[in-house]
N, C-alpha and C positions, 0 to 999 in steps of 0.2 A: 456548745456550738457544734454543730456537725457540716463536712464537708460542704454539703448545696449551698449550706447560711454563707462559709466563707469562700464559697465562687459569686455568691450576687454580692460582697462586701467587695470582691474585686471588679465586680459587672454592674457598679452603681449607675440607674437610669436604665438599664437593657432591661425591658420586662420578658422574661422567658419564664413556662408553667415550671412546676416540678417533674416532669416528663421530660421535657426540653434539659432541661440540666441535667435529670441524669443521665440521661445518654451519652451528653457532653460529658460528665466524671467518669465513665464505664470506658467508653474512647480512650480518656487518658490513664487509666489503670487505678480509679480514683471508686471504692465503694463510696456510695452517697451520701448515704444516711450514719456511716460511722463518725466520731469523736475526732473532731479537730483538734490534729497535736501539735501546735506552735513550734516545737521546739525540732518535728522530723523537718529535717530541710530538704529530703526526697517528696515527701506529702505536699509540702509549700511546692515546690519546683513543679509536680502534678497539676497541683491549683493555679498556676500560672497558665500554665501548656492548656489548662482546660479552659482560663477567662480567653486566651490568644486563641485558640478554636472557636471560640464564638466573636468574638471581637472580627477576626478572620470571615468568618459566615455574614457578618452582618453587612464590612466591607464590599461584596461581594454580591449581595442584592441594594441594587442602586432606590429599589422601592422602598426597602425599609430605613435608606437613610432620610427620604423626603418625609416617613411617619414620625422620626425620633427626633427632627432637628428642635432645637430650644428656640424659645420665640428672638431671642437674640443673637443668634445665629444662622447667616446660612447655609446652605447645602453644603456647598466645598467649605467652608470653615470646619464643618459638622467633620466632614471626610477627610481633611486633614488633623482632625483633633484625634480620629480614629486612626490614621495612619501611623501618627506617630506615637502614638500608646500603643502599638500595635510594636513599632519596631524598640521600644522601650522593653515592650516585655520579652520579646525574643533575645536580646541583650542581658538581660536580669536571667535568663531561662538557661543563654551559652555561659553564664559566669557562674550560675550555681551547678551545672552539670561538669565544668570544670575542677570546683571547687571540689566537689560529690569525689571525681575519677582521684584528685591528691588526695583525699582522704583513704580513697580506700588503696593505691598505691604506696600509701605510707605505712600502713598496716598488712602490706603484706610482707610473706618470710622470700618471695623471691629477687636476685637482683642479678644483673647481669655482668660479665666479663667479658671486654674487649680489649682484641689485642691490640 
């Protein structure tokens, strides 16, 4: 699987070409077409920042939520479903870039003395 497969596995339902995504993974620091590595948690953290940039975009043209609403959904259902998947992943994004900073805090050789 390589990265675009798993920004539309996180963008289920959003149709966007392969053009459209990768611009979106280049944005986030994300090559396109390389190998999904489950296991970098910096890569995942990217692919999130990159489905929340488009998730973001789409919020944001009111036209495109009246094309994507589901037949049992309406508009503002549509717009809060996107809202809050939206502040969902910003949430998952500030705990893994926290996670990321103890990590490499913990692994360094410097520390500080206060008097």
């Amino acid at each position: 699987m390589n990265i675009i497969q798993r920004v539309q596995l996180e963008t289920q339902g959003i149709e966007l070409d392969q053009r459209e995504l990768s611009i979106y993974c280049e944005e986030n620091g994300l090559q396109p077409f390389n190998e999904y590595i489950p296991s970098d948690n910096t890569m995942k953290r990217k692919i999130y920042s990159t489905a929340l940039s488009i998730l973001e975009s789409l919020s944001n043209n009111p036209e495109n939520l009246r094309t994507l609403k589901l037949d049992d959904m309406t508009v503002s259902d549509f717009a809060d479903s996107i809202l809050k998947r939206i502040d969902h992943l910003e949430g998952k994004i500030r705990k893994m870039t926290i996670e990321e900073e103890k990590n490499q805090s913990n692994n360094s050789n410097i520390f500080f003395l206060f008097d």
